[in-house]
C-alpha positions in Angstrom: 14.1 5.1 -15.2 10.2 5.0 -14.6 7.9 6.3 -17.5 5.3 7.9 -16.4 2.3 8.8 -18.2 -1.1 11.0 -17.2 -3.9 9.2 -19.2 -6.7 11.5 -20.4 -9.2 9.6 -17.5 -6.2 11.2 -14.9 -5.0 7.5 -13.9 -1.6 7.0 -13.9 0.8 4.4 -16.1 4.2 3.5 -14.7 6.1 2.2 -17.7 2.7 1.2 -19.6 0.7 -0.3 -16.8 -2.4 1.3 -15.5 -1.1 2.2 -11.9 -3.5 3.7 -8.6 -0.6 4.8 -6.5 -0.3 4.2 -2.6 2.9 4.9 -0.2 4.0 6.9 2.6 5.3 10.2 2.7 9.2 10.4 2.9 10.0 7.0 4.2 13.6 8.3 4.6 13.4 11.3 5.9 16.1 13.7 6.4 15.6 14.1 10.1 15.1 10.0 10.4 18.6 9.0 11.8 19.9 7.3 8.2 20.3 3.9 10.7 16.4 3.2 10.6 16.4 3.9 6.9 16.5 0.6 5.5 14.2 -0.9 8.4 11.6 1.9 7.5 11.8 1.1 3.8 11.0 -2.8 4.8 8.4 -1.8 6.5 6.7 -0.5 3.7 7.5 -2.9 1.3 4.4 -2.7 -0.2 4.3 1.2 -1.1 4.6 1.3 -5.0 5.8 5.2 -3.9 7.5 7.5 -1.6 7.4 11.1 -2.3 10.1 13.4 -0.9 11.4 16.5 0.8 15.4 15.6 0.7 15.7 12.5 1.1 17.3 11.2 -3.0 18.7 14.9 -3.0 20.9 14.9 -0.2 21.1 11.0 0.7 21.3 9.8 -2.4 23.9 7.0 -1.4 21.6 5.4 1.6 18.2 6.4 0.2 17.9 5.4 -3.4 19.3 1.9 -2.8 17.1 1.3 -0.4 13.9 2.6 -2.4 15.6 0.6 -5.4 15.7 -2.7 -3.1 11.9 -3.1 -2.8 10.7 -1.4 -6.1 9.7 1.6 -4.2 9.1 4.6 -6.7 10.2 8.1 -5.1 9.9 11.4 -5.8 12.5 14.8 -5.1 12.4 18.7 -4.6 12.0 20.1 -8.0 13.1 24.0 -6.7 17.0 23.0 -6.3 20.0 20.1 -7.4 22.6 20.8 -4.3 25.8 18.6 -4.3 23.8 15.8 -6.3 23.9 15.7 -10.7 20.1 15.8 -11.6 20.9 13.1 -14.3 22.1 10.6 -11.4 18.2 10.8 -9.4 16.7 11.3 -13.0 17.9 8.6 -14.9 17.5 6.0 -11.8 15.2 3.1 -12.4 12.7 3.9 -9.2 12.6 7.5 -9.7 9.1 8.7 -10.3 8.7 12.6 -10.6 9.1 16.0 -8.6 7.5 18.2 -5.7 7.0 21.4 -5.8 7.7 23.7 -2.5 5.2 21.6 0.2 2.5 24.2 1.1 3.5 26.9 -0.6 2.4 30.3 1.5 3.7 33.5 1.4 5.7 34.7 4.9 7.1 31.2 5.0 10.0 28.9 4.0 11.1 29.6 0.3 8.5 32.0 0.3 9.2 33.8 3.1 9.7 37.4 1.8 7.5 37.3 -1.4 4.6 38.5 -2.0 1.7 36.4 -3.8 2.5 37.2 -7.3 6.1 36.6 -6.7 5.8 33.2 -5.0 3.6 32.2 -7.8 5.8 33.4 -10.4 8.6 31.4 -9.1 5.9 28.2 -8.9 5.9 28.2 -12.9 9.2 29.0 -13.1 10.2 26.0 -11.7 7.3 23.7 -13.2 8.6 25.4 -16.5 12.1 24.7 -15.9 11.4 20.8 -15.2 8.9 20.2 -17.9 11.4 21.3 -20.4 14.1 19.2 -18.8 12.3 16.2 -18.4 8.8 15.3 -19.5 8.9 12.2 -18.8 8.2 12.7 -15.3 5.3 14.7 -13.3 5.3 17.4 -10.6 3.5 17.4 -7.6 2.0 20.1 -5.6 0.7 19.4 -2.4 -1.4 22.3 -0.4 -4.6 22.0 2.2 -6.5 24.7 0.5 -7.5 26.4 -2.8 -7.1 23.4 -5.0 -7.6 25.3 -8.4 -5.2 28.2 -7.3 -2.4 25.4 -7.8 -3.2 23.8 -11.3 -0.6 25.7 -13.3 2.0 24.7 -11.3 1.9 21.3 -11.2 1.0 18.2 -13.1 -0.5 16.1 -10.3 -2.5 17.7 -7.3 -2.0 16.6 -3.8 -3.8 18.2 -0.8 -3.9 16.3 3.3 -6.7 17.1 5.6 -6.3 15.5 9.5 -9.1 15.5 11.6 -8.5 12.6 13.7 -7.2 15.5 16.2 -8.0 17.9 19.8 -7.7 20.8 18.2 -8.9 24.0 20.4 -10.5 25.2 17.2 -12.2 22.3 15.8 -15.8 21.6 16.7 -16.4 18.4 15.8 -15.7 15.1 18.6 -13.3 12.3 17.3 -16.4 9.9 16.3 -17.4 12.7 14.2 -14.0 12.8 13.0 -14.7 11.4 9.1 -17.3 13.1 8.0 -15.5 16.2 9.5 -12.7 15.3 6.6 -15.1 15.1 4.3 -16.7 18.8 5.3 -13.1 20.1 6.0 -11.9 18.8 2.8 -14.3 20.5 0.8 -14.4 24.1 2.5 -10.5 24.2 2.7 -9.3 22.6 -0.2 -12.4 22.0 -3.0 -14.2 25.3 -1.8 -17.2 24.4 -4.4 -15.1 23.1 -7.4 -14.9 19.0 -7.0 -11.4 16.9 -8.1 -13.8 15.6 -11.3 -14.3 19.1 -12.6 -10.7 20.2 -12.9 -8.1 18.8 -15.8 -5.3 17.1 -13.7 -5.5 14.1 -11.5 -5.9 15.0 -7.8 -4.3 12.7 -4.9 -4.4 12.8 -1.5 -2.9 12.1 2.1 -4.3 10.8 4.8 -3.4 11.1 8.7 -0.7 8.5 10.0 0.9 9.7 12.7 1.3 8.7 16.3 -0.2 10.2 18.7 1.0 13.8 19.5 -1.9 15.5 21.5 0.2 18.5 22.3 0.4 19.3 18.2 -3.4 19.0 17.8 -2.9 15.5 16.2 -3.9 11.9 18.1 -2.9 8.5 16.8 -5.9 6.9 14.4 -7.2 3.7 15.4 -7.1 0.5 12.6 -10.6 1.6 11.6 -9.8 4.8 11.5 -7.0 4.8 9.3 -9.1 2.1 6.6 -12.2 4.7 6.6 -10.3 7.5 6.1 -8.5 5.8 3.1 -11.5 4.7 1.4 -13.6 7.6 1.8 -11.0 9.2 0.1 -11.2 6.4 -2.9 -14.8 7.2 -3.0 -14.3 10.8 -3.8 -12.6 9.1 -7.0 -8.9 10.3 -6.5 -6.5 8.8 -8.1 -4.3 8.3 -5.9 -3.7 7.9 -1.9 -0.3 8.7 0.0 0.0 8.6 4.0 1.5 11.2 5.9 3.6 9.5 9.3 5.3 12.2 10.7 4.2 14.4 13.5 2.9 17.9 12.6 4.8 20.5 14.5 8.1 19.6 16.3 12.2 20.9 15.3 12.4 19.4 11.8 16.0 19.9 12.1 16.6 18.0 15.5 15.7 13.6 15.0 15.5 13.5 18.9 12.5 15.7 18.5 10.7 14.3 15.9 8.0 11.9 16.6 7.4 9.4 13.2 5.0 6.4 13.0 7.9 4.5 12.8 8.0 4.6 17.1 4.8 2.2 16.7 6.5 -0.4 14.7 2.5 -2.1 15.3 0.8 0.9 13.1 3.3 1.5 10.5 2.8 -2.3 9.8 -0.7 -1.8 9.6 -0.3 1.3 7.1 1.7 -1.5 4.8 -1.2 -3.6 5.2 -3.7 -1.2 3.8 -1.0 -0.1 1.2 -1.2 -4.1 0.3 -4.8 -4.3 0.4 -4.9 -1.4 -1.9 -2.3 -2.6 -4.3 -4.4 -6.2 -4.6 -7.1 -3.9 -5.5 -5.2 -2.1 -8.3 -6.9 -3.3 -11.7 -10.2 -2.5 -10.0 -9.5 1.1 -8.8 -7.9 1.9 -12.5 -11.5 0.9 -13.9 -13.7 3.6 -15.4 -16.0 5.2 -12.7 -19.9 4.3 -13.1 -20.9 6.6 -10.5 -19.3 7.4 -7.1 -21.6 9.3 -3.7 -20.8 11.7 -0.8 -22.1 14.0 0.6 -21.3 17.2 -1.4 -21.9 15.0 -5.0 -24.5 12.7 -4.1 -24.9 9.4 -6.3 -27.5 8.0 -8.8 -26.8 4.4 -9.1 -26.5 2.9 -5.2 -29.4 2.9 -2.9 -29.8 2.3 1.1 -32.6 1.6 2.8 -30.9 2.6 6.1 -29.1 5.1 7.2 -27.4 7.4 9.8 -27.8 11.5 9.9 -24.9 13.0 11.6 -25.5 16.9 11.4 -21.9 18.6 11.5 -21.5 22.1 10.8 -25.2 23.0 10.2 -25.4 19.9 7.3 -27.1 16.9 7.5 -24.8 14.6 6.2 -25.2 10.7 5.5 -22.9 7.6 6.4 -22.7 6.0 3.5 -20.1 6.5 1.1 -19.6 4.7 -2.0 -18.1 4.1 -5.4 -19.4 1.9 -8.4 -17.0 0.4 -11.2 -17.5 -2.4 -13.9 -15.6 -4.6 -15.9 -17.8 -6.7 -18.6 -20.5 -8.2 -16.7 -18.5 -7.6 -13.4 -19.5 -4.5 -11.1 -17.3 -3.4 -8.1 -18.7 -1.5 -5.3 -16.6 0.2 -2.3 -19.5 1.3 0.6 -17.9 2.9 3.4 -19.5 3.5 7.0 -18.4 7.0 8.2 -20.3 6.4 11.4 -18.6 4.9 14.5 -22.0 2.9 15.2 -23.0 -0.1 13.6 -25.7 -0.5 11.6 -27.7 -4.1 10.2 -29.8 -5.6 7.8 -29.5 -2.6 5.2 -30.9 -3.4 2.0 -28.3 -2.1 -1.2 -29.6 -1.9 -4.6 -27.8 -1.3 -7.5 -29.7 0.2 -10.5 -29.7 -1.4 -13.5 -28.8 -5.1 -12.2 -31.4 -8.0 -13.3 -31.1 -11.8 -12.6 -29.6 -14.3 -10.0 -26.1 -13.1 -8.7 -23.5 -13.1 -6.0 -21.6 -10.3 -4.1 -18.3 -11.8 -2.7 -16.3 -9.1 -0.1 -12.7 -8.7 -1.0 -10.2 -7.4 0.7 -7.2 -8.4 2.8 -7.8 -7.3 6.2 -10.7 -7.8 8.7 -11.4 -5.3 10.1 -15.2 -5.0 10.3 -15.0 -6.2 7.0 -14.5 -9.6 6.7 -13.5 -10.9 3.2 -14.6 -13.8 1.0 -18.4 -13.6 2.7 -20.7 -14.6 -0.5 -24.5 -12.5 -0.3 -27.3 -13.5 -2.9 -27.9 -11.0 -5.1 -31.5 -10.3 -7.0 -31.8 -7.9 -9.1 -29.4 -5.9 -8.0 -30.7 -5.9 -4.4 -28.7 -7.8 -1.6 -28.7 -7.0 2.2 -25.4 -6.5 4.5 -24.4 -5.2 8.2 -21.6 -2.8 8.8 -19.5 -2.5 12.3 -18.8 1.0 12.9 -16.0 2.5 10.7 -16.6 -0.6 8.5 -15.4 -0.6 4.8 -16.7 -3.3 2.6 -15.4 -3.8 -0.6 -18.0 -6.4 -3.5 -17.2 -8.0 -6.5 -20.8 -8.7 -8.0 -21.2 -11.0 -10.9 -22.6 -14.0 -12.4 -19.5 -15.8 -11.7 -16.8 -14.3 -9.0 -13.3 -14.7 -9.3 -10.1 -13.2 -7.2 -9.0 -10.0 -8.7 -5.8 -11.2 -9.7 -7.1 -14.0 -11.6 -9.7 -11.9 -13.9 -8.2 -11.6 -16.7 -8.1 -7.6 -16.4 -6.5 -6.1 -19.5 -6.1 -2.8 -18.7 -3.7 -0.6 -20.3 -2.6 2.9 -20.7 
């Protein structure tokens, strides 16, 4: 079985390796006919992790070999063992820790007829009941709002937030539609308290469905679905799942569910960024030097250009970024939340001196082309972003792949 470890900077170790986690959200679902299991799983061959509602529980003769085939962690309900011996999911080599009740909300599901106090009663009852049985593995708990409501309950915080949508309610456009995350994910889930000021790591999904217009919910473009992931790495989580099944529809009925596994095209992308980010992993494990958006606004990064984009009475900036460093090597993720381009902005780094050079990394182009080399002096250097654009520097005296750095970072 997987060891998993919480290390006190809320990173995660699988089995003594420093570990940022990426996958998608019940690859096997338990309304995805069991014949497109095994193509789903190979289309996300590069998820380190699935987490999910049923799927090892009730399936566990398709599902957990197929997870097991491509080194794909997954996760189970921890409320209930039905026909299945705990020991048998527990003990596997892939398995990587529990969910508690998605969402829990009085007046539904499990909770249906309890009241507040009761539903979160049976919360700790549960996360009790696992932690005794099994510490080596964590609980989730995934919820869209009232992030510190949840920390007794679980070891790991999740929360999603999908405004690439039509809503009738919203009132923001779709170019809009990343800085509305970044509003909606404060208000509804933060509400004043950010992911750094609270004990336990906090992850978080992001949209991937198709598109289902009739649930509130469109399809995200490419650069979309890349901003959306890293202006979620520049809040500093510590980890990034996708969500690719339609929001609404008869979860009991397959015929009626609509996954992004009907765009063969996208869910390949979604493994792309899943690679990308897995390339990127001894970076995003590295201590934080200082990180920027718009409700914790950073000290270390500078612009001399920028977009306003005023959304919900705030004026809120483009930029997004976060800053990391390993020995004389710094890293720095800047993220355009605007759908316009914008050229010749001057970045400067505080605390840089001499002669360097920023190289891009990255695996995908998408208004980000990797392996572009840009002078740096004195911790100045100047770039141009496409709309949507996420641009990922390694900036040093001397420049070398990730993978070949000599990173040693451990638990």
């Amino acid at each position: 079985m997987a060891t998993v470890t919480i290390n006190p900077d809320k990173t995660i170790s699988v089995d003594g390796k420093k570990t940022f986690p990426v996958g998608m959200w019940s690859i096997c679902a338990p309304y995805v006919p069991l014949t497109d299991c095994a193509k789903n799983v190979n289309i996300n061959n590069n998820s380190l992790i699935s987490t999910i509602t049923g799927d090892a529980l009730y399936r566990t003769n398709t599902v957990i070999p197929a997870y097991n085939s491509k080194n794909i962690l997954f996760t189970t309900e921890a409320w209930t063992w039905v026909k299945v011996d705990p020991n048998i999911i527990k003990n596997n080599i892939g398995f990587f820790g529990y969910n508690q009740w998605n969402e829990p909300t009085v007046g539904m599901g499990r909770y249906i007829d309890m009241t507040d106090e009761q539903m979160l009663a049976d919360l700790l009852r549960i996360y009790n009941l696992k932690k005794a049985d099994d510490p080596s593995h964590p609980v989730f708990l995934d919820h869209w709002e009232k992030m510190t409501k949840w920390l007794p309950y679980g070891d790991i915080m999740t929360w999603d937030c999908y405004t690439i949508s039509n809503h009738s309610w919203q009132d923001w456009v779709r170019e809009d539609a990343i800085y509305a995350w970044e509003y909606m994910s404060w208000q509804n889930y933060f509400q004043g308290t950010e992911l750094n000021k609270v004990s336990k790591p906090v992850w978080t999904y992001i949209q991937a469905n198709i598109d289902a217009p009739s649930y509130g919910t469109l399809e995200p473009t490419k650069p979309e679905i890349r901003a959306n992931t890293y202006t979620a790495i520049a809040l500093d989580v510590k980890g990034v799942l996708f969500w690719g099944y339609l929001v609404g529809g008869d979860w009991t009925n397959t015929s009626t569910v609509v996954g992004i596994y009907s765009n063969p095209t996208l869910a390949a992308y979604y493994n792309e960024i899943a690679g990308e980010i897995r390339s990127l992993n001894d970076i995003l494990v590295l201590p934080t030097l200082d990180y920027s958006w718009h409700y914790h606004p950073g000290t270390k990064v500078s612009f001399s250009k920028k977009f306003t984009k005023t959304l919900h009475g705030l004026n809120m900036t483009n930029f997004n970024y976060i800053l990391k460093q390993y020995g004389n090597t710094w890293y720095l993720i800047v993220v355009n939340k605007d759908t316009r381009p914008i050229s010749d902005v001057g970045i400067t780094i505080t605390g840089l001196s001499g002669s360097m050079t920023a190289t891009t990394l990255g695996n995908i182009d998408a208004g980000s082309i990797p392996n572009r080399t840009l002078p740096v002096t004195n911790g100045q250097f100047t770039d141009n972003f496409d709309g949507l654009a996420v641009h990922i520097y390694q900036i040093g005296e001397e420049t070398c792949p990730p993978s070949q750095c000599n990173f040693t970072i451990t638990q």
